[in-house]
C-alpha positions in Angstrom: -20.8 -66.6 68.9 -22.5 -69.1 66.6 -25.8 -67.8 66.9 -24.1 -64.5 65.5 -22.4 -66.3 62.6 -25.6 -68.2 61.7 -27.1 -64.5 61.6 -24.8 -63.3 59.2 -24.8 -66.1 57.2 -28.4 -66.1 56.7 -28.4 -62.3 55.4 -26.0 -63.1 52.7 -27.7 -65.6 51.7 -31.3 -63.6 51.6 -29.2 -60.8 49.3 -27.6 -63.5 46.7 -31.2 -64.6 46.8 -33.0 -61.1 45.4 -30.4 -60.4 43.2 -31.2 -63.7 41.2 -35.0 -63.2 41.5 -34.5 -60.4 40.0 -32.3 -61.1 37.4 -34.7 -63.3 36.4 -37.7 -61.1 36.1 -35.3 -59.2 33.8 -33.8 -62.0 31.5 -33.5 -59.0 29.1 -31.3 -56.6 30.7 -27.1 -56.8 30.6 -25.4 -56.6 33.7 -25.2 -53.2 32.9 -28.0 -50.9 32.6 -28.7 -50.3 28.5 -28.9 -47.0 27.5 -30.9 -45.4 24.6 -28.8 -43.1 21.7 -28.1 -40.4 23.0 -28.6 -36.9 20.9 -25.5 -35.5 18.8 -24.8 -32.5 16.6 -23.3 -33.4 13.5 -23.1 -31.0 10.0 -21.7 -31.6 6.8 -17.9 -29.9 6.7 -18.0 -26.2 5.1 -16.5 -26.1 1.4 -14.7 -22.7 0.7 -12.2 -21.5 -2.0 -9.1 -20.4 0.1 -5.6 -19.6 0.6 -3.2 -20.4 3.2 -1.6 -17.8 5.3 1.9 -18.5 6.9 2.7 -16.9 10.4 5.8 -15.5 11.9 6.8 -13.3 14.8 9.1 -10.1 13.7 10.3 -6.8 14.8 9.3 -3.6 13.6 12.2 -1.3 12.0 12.5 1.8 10.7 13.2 2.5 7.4 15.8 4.9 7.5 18.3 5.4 10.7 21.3 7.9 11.1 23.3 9.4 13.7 23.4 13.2 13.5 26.7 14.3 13.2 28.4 17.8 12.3 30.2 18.2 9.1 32.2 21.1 10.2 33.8 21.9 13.9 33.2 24.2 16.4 30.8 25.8 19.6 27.4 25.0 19.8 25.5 28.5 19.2 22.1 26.8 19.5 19.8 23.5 19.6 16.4 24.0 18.0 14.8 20.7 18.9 13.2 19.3 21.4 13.6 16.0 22.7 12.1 13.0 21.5 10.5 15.5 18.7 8.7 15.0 15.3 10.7 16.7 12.6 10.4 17.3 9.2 13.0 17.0 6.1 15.0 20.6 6.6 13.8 21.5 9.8 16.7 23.7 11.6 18.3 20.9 14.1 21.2 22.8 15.4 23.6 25.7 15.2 27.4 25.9 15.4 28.8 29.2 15.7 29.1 30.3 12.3 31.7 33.7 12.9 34.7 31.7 12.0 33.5 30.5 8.8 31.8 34.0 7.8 35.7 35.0 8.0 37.2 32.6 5.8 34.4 33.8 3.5 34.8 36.7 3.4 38.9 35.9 3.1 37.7 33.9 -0.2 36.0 36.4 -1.7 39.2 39.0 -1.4 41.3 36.5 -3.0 39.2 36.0 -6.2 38.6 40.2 -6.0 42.4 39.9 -6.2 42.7 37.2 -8.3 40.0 39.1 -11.1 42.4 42.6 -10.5 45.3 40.5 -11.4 43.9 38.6 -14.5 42.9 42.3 -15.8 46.5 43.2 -15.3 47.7 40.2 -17.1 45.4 40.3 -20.0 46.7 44.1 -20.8 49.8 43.5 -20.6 49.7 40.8 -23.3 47.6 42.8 -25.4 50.3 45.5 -25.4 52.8 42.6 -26.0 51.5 41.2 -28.8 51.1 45.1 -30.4 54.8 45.2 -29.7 56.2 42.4 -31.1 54.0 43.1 -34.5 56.1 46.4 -34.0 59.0 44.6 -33.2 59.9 46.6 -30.2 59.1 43.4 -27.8 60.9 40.1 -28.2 59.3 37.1 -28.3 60.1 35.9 -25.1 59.0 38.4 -22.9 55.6 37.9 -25.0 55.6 34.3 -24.2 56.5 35.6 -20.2 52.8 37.4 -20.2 51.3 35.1 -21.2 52.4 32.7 -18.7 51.3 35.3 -16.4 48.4 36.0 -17.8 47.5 31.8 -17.6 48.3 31.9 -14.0 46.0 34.2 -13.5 43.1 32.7 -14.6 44.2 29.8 -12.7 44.2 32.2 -9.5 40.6 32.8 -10.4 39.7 29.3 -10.6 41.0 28.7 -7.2 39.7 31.3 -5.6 36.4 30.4 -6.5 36.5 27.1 -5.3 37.7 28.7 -2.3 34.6 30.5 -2.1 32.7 27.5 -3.0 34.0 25.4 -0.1 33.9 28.4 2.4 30.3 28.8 1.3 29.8 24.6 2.2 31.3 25.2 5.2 29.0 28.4 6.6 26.2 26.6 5.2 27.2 23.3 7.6 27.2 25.4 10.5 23.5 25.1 10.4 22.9 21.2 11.0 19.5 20.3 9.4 17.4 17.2 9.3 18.3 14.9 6.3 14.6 13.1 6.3 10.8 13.0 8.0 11.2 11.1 11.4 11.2 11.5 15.4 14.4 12.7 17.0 16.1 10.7 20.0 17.5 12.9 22.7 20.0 16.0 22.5 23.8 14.1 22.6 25.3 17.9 23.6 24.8 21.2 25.2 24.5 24.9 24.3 28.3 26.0 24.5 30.1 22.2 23.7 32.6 21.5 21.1 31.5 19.3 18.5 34.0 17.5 16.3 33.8 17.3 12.7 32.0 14.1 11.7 32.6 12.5 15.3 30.7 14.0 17.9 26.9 12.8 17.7 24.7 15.4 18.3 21.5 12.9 18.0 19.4 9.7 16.5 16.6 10.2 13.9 14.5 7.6 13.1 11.7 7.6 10.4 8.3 6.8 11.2 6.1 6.2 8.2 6.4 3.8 6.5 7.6 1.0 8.7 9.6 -2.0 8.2 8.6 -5.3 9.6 11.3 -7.5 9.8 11.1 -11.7 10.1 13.5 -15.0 9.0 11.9 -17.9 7.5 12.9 -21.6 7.7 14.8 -23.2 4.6 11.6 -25.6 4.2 9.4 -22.7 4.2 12.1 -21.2 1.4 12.0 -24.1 -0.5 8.0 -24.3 -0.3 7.4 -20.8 -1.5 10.1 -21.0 -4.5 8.3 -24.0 -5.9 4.7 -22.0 -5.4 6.7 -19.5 -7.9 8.0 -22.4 -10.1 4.4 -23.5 -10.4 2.4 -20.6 -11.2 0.5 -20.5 -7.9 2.0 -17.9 -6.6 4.7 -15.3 -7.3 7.7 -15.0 -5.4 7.9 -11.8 -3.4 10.7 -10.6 -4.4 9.3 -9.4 -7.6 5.7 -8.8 -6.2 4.0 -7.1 -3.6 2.4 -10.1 -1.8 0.2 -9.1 1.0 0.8 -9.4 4.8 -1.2 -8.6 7.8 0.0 -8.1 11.4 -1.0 -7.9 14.7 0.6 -6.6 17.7 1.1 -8.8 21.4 -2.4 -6.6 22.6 -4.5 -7.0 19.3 -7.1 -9.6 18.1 -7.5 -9.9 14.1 -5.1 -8.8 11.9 -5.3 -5.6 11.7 -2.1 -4.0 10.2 -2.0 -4.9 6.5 1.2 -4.2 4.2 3.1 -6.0 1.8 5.9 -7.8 0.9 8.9 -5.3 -0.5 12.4 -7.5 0.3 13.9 -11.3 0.6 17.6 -11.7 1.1 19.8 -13.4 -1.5 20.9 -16.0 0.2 20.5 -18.4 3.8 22.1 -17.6 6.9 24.6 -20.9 7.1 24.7 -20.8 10.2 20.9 -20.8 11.3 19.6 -22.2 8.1 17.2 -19.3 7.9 16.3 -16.5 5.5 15.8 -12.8 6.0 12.6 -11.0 4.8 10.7 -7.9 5.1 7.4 -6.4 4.5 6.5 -2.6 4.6 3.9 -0.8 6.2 1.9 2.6 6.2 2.6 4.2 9.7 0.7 7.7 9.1 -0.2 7.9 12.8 3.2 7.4 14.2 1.4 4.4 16.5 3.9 1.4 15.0 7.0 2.1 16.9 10.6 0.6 15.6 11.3 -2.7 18.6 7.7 -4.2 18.8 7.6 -7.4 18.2 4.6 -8.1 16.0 2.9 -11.6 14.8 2.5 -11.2 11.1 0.9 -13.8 8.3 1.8 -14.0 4.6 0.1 -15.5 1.8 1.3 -19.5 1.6 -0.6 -21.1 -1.2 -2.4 -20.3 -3.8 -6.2 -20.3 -4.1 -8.0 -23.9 -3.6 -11.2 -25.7 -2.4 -10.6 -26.9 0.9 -13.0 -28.6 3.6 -13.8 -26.8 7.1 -15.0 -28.1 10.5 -14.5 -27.0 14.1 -11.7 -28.3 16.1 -14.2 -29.2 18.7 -14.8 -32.1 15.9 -11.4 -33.4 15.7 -10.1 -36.0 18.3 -6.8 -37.6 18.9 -6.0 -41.2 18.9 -2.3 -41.3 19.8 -0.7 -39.5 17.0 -3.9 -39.4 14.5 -6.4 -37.1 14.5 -9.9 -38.0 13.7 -13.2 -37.4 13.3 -16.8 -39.2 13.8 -19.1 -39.4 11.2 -22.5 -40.5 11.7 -24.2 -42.8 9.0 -27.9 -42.7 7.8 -28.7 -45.4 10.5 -27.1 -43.3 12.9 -23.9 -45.5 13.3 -21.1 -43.6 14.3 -17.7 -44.3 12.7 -14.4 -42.8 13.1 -12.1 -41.5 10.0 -8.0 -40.6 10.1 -7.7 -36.6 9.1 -5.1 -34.5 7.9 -5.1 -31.1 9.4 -4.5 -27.6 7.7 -4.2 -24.4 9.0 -7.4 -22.2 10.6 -9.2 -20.4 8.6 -11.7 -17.9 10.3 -12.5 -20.5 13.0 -12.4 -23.7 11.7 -9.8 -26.2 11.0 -8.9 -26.9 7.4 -9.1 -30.5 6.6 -6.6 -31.9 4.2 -8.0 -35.4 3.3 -9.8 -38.0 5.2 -14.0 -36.6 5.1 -15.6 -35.7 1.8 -17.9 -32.4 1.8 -21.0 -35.1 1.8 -20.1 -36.8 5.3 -22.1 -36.0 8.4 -19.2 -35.2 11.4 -20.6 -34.8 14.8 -19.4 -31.5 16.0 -21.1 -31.1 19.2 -21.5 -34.0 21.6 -18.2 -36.1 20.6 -18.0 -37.8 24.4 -21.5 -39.2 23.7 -20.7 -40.8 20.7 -18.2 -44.1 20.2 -17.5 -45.9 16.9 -19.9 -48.6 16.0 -22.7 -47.1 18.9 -25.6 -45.6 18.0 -26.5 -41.9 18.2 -29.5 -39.6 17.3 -28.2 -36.9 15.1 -29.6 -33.1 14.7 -28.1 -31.4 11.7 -26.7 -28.1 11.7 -24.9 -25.5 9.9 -21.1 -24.6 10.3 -20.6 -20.9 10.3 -17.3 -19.0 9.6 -16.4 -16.0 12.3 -15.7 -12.7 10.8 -12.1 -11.5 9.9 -11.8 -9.7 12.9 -12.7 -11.8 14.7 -10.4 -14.1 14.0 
């Protein structure tokens, strides 16, 4: 047993032995290996004239809504739409049956034919009154008695024809029309049913083009565009037509653009949000009142702002930074303060100058104070759509 310890003993020692021979062949090298600098990207940040754009998510509305419902009562004599159909202002929606009111009608139109023979009657018979009393052979009062008559009969014949006038309304209700452009929901009745004047809905209609996009904003974000207006840098939208572009949950880009046409009067107390809404051409029918949409409006006026990759930035417990490489190739970290994207890159705020060399590819090889071998290259923005 103390042959084997001797044995074991003896190895160690051989191995503590070549580590310090070797150590001292190699006085130069650290206990760990040195490594040389190891190649970086780095480019200057992009300087571009911009604005900011502000997102939301909204819901797509229509512009005009209404229930269908009869003006006058009665038994459905037809329906002349189809379900779910595209319809224009006028188109024939539905007919009630229209007998009934072809008789009162016609009952109007007696009474003012009987009204006009009695006026004639009247007026003769004061014309002979008034020959008669310049004869005195009438007295005055029975003059003053036809012409009382005669008055009420040209009363008679104004109420006769409004008679006519609302029988006419009424006949003309009895064909139920559509009051705007739009797409019809289904048919609320059947050939046959009663319908009940200005109850019974017979169906939705919905216009389709244009189309409201509808979306609250935050009191800060209230405040912030009100004091754009108060500056100059941009005006407030409800007096102009600022533009806004949307996309749906499926779509890349912003491809739905519109513009600004309404901002409520005042914050909802409750939410401490504002109402707003933007308008947009719909000429294919394909925006649909419901979808939710992710829109952007303009935030800021025009300025020069500094652009770099967020593959760049870095975070340091609640900083961001960035590393910047030096003409000796010294690396160095700066504090940042991000802005929005802007086709692909990051908006910086402060922190780099447009003259500072930021590593953008190759971060994890780099550490402030190390060394690094830098290869310049150009940032490039993506396209809109792509975006």
């Amino acid at each position: 047993m103390n042959s084997r310890w001797s044995s074991g003993r003896a190895g160690w020692l051989g191995l503590v032995y070549l580590v310090f021979f070797l150590s001292f062949l190699s006085p130069g090298l650290p206990a760990s290996a040195q490594q040389d600098p190891l190649p970086v990207d780095v480019a200057q940040p992009l300087v571009r004239t911009i604005v900011d754009w502000d997102e939301y998510t909204g819901r797509f509305e229509a512009v005009q809504r209404v229930e269908i419902r009869p003006r006058v009562s009665g038994y459905i004599e037809s329906i002349n739409f189809d379900d779910g159909q595209l319809v224009k202002k006028g188109d024939l929606l539905l007919v009630i049956d229209p007998r009934p009111f072809q008789t009162a009608l016609d009952s109007a139109t007696a009474q003012l034919a009987a009204a006009k023979a009695e006026q004639s009657r009247t007026s003769i018979e004061l014309e002979r009154g008034e020959e008669l009393v310049e004869k005195g052979t009438l007295s005055v009062q029975v003059l003053d008695e036809r012409l009382a008559a005669k008055l009420r009969a040209d009363a008679e014949i104004t109420i006769a024809e409004a008679a006519i006038r609302a029988a006419e309304l009424n006949l003309e209700f009895t064909e139920v029309r559509a009051p705007f452009d739009g797409r019809i929901s289904d048919r609320k009745v059947n050939i046959g049913g009663l319908v009940v004047e200005n109850t019974t809905v017979i169906a939705n209609l919905i216009s389709n083009d244009p189309i409201h996009l509808v979306f609250t904003g935050s009191e800060a974000d209230f405040l912030k565009y009100s004091r754009l207006g108060l500056n100059g840098n941009r005006e407030s939208s409800r007096t102009a037509a600022n533009p806004v572009q949307a996309r749906l949950i499926d779509e890349k880009g912003w491809p739905h653009t519109g513009v600004m046409n309404f901002v409520d009067n005042e914050l909802d107390a409750g939410s401490g949000t504002i109402r707003a809404r933007a308008v947009f051409e719909n000429p294919n029918d394909f925006l649909t009142p419901g979808l939710f949409a992710r829109l952007r409006v303009v935030g800021s006026g025009e300025y020069e702002a500094l652009l770099l990759p967020d593959e760049a930035i870095l975070s340091d417990q609640a900083r961001k930074i960035v590393l910047v490489v030096d003409d000796e190739g010294t690396v160095s970290a700066k504090v940042v303060e991000l802005g929005p994207l802007h086709l692909g890159l990051r908006v910086i705020r402060s922190g780099v100058t447009a003259d500072d060399k930021v590593i953008v590819n190759g971060v994890l090889r780099a550490r402030p104070g190390g060394k690094v071998v830098p290869q310049e290259t150009v940032l490039q923005l993506e396209t809109a759509e792509a975006e």
